[in-house]
C-alpha positions as a Markdown table, in Angstrom:
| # | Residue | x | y | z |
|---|---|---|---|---|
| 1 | Unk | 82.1 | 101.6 | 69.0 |
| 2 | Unk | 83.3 | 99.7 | 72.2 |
| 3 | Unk | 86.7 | 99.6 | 70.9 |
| 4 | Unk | 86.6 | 103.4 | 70.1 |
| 5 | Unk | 85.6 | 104.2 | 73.9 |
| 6 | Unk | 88.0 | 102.2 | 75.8 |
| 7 | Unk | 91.0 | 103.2 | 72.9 |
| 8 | Unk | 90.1 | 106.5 | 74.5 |
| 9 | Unk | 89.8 | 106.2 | 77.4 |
| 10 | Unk | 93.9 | 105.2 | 77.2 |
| 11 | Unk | 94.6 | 108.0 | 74.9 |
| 12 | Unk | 93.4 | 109.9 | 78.3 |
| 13 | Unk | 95.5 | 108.0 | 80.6 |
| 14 | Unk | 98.4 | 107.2 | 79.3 |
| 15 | Unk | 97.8 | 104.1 | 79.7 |
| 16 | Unk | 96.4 | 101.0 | 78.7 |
| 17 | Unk | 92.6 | 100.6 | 79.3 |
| 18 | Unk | 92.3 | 98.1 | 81.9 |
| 19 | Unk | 92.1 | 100.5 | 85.3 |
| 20 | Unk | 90.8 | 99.4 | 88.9 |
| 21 | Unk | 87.4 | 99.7 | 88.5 |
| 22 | Unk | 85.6 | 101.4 | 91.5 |
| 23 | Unk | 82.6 | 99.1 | 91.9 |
| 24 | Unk | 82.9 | 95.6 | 92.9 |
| 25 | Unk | 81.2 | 92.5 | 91.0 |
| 26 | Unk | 80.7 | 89.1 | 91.9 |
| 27 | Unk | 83.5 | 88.2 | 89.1 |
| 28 | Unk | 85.9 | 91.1 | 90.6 |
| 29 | Unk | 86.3 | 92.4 | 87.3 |
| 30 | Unk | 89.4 | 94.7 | 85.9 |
| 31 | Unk | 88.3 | 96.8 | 83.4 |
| 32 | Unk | 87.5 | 100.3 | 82.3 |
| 33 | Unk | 84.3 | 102.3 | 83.7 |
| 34 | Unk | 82.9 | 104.1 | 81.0 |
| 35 | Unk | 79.7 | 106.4 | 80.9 |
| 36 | Unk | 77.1 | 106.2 | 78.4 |
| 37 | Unk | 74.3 | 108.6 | 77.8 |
| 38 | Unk | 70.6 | 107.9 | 77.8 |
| 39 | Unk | 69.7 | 105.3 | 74.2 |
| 40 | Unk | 73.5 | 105.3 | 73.3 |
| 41 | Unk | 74.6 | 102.1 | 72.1 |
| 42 | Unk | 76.9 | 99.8 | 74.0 |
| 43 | Unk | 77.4 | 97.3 | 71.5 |
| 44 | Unk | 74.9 | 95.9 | 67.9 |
| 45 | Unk | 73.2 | 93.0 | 67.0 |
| 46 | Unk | 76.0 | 90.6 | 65.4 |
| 47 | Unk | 79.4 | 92.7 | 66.2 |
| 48 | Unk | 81.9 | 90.8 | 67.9 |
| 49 | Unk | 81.1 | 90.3 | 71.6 |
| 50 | Unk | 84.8 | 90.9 | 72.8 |
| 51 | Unk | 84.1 | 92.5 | 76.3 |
| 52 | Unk | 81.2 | 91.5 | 79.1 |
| 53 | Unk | 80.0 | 94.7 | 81.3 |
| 54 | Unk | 78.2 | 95.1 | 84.4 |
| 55 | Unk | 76.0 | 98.2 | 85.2 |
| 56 | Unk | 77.3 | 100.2 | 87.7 |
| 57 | Unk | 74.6 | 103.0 | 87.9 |
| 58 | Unk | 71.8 | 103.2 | 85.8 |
| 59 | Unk | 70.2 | 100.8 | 83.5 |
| 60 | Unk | 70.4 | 98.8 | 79.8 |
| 61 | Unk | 68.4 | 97.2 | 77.7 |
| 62 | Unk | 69.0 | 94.8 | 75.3 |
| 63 | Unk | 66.9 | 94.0 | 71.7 |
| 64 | Unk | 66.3 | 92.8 | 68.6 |
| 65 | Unk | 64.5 | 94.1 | 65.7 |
| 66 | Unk | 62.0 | 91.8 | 64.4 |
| 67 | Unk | 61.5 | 91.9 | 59.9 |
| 68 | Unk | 58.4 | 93.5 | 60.5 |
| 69 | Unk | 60.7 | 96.6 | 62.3 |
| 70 | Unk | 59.2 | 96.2 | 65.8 |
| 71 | Unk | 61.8 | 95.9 | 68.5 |
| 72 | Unk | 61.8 | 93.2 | 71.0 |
| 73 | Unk | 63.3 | 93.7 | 74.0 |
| 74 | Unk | 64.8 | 90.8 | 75.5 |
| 75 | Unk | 66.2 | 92.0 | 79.3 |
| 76 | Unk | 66.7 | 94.9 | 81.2 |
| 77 | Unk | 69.9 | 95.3 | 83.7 |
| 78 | Unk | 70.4 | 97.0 | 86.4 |
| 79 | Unk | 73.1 | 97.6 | 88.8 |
| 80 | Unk | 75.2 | 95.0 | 89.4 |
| 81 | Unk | 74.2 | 93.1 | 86.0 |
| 82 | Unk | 76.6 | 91.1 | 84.0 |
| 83 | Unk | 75.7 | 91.2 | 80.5 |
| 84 | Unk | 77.4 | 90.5 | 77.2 |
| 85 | Unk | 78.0 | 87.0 | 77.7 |
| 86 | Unk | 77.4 | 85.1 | 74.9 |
| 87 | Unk | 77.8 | 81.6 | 74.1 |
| 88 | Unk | 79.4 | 82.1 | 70.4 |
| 89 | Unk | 81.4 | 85.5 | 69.1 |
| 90 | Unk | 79.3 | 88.0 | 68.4 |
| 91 | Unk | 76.1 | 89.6 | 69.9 |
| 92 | Unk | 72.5 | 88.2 | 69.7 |
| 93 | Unk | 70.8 | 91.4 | 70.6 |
| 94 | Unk | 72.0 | 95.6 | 70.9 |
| 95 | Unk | 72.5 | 96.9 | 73.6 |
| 96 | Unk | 71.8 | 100.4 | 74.8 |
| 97 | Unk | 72.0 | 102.7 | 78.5 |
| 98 | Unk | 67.8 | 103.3 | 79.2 |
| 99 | Unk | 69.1 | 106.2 | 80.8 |
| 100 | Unk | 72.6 | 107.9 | 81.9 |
| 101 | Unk | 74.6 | 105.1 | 82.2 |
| 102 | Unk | 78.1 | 104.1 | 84.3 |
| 103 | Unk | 79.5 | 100.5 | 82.9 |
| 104 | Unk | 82.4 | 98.6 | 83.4 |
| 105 | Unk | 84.2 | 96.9 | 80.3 |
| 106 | Unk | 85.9 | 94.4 | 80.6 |
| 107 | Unk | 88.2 | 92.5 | 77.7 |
| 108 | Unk | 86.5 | 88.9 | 77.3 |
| 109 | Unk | 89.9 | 87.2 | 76.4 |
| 110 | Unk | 91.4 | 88.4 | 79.5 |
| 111 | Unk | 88.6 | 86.9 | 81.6 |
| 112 | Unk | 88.3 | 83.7 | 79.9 |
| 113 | Unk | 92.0 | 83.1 | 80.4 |
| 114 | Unk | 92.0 | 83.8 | 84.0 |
| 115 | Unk | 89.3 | 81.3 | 83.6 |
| 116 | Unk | 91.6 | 78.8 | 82.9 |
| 117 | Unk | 93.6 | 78.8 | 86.1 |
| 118 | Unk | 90.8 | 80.0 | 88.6 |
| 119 | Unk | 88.3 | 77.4 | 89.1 |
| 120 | Unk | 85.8 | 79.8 | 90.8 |
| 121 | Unk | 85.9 | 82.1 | 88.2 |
| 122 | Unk | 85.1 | 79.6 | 85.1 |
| 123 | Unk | 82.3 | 78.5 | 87.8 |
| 124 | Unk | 80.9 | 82.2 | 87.9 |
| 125 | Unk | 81.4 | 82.2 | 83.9 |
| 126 | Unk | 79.3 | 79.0 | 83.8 |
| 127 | Unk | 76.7 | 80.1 | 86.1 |
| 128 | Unk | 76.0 | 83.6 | 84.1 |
| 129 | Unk | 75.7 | 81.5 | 80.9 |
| 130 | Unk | 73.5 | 79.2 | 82.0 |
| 131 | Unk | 71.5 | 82.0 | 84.0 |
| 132 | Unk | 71.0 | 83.8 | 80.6 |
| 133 | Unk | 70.0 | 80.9 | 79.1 |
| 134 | Unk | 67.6 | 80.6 | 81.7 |
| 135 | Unk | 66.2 | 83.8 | 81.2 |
| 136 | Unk | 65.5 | 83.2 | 78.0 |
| 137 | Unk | 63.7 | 80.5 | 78.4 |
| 138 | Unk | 61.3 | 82.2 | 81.2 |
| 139 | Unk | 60.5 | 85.2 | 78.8 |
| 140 | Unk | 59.8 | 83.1 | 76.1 |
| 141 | Unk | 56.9 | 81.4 | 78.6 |
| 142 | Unk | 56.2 | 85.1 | 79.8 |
| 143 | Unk | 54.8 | 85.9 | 76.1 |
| 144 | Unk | 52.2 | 83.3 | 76.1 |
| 145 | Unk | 50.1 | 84.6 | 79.3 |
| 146 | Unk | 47.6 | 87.3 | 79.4 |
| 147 | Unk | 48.4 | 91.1 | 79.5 |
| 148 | Unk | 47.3 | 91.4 | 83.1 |
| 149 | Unk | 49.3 | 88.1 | 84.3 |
| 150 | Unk | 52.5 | 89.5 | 81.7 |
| 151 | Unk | 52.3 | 92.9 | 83.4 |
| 152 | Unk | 51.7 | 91.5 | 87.2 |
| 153 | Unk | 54.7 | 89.3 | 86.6 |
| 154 | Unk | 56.8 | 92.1 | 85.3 |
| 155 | Unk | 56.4 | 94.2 | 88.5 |
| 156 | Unk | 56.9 | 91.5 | 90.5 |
| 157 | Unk | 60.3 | 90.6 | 88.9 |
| 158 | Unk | 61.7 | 94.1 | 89.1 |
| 159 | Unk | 60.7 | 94.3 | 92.8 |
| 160 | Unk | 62.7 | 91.2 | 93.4 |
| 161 | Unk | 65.7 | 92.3 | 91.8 |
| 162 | Unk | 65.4 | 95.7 | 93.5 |
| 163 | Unk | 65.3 | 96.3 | 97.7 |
| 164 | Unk | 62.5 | 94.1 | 98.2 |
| 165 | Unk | 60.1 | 97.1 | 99.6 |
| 166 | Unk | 56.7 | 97.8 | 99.0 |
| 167 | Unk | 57.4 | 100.1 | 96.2 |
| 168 | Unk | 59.4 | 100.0 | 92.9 |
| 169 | Unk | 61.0 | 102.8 | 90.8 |
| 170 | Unk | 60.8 | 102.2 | 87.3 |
| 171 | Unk | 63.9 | 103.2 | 85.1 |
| 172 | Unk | 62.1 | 102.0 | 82.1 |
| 173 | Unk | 59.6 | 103.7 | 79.9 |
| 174 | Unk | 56.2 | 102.3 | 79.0 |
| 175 | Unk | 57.0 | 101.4 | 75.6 |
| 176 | Unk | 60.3 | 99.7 | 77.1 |
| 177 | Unk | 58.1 | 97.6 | 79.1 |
| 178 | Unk | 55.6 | 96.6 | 76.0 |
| 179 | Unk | 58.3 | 95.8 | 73.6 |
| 180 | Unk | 59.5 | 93.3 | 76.4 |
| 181 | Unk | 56.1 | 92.4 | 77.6 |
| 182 | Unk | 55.2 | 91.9 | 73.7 |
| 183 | Unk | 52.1 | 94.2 | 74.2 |
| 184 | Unk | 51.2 | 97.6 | 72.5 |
| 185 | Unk | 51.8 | 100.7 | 74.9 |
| 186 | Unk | 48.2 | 100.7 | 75.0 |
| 187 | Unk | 47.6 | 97.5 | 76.3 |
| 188 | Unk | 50.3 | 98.4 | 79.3 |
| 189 | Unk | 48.3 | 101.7 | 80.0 |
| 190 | Unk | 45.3 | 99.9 | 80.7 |
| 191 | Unk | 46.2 | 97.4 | 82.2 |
| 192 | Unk | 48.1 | 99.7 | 85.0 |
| 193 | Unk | 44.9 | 101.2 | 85.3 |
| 194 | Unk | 43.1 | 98.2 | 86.0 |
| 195 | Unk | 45.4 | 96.9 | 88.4 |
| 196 | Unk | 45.3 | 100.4 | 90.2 |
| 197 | Unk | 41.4 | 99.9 | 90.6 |
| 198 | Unk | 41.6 | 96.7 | 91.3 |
| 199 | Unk | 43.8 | 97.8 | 94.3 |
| 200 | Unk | 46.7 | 95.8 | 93.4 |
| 201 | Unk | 49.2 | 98.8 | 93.0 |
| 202 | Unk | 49.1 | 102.2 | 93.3 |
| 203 | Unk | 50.9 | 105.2 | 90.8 |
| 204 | Unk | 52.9 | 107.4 | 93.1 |
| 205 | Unk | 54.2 | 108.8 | 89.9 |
| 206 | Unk | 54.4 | 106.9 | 85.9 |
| 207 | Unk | 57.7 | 105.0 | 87.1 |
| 208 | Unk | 57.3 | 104.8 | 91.1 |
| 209 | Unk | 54.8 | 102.3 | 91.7 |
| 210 | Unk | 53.5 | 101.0 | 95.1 |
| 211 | Unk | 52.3 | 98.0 | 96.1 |
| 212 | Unk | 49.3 | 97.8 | 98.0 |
| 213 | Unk | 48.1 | 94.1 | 97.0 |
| 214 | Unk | 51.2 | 91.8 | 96.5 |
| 215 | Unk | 49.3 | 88.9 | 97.1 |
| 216 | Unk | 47.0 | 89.4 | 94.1 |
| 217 | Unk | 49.6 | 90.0 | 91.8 |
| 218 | Unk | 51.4 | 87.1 | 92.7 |
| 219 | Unk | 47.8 | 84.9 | 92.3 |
| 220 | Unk | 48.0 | 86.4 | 88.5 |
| 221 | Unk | 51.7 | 85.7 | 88.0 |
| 222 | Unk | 51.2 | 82.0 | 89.0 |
């Protein structure tokens, strides 16, 4: 599918796909911004992984379907993400835009070989791997906790990745957040509603939540 964008996106052009992109990354990436719409896929489970992206507007999720058919959903990016990277040559997990999306694409080959001359780069490309390897790690520890402490600790996260205020706008829907938080949509309902009469947080709307009580949610995420 990737291949089928960013061949037309130089059909377009006239030129090869590989165009200044307009939004700067910490691995000053050269590569073709393309838009995809709200649950289109960006790339499947097990196709090659032969480009990295990194969200320029919007937001992605990547997953796995389990045998029983649930879906586990193993990150959520936002702007300024890298994601992609892999370790071997094809794709873990799908990934798919949450909502309207704006991504650059960038051809893995072409990065790794920079790689090999620019010492700061192959550092970056270290870093990211061993960030997502990281990550991995910390969700699989997130699954083990209770639904309040899973749900406190999700909030918490997406505030620190976001501007650091008092509230935080939710781009994700509340299944989203239960297939990554390994509870039924249910369980995330309640617990919300707990936590709002708790005082923890409060539900400016079903995405914009406001946080009235940091303190106790960071006593359940510890």
């Amino acid at each position: 599918m990737l291949a089928t964008a960013n061949q037309s996106a130089a059909n377009r052009s006239g030129a090869p796909a590989r165009i200044a992109a307009t939004y700067e990354g910490p691995l000053s990436l050269m590569g073709a911004p393309l838009r995809f719409s709200r649950n289109s896929e960006i790339y499947g489970e097990e196709e090659p992984a032969e480009f990295f992206y990194q969200v320029i507007s919007g937001a992605v999720r990547s997953y796995r379907m389990l045998d029983d058919g649930r879906r586990q959903i193993t990150a959520f990016y936002l702007p300024g993400d890298i994601f992609g990277v892999e370790a071997g040559d094809v794709h873990l997990s799908s990934a798919e835009a949450i909502a309207d999306a704006h991504i650059l694409v960038v051809k893995r080959s072409a990065v790794l070989k920079r790689a090999e001359h620019e010492k700061d780069l192959a550092r970056q490309l270290w870093t990211l791997t061993v960030r997502e390897l990281r990550r991995v790690q910390e969700h699989s520890l997130v699954l083990i906790k209770s639904a309040e402490e899973r749900v406190a600790g999700f909030l918490l996260e997406m505030a620190g990745r976001g501007t650091g205020g008092t509230t935080v706008e939710l781009p994700m829907s509340r299944q989203d957040i239960a297939d990554y938080l390994g509870l039924t949509i249910e369980t995330v309902s309640r617990t919300f509603t707990q936590l709002v009469q708790s005082g923890a947080i409060a539900l400016e709307s079903s995405r914009r939540i406001m946080f009235r009580n940091r303190a106790a949610l960071s006593r359940l995420n510890a």
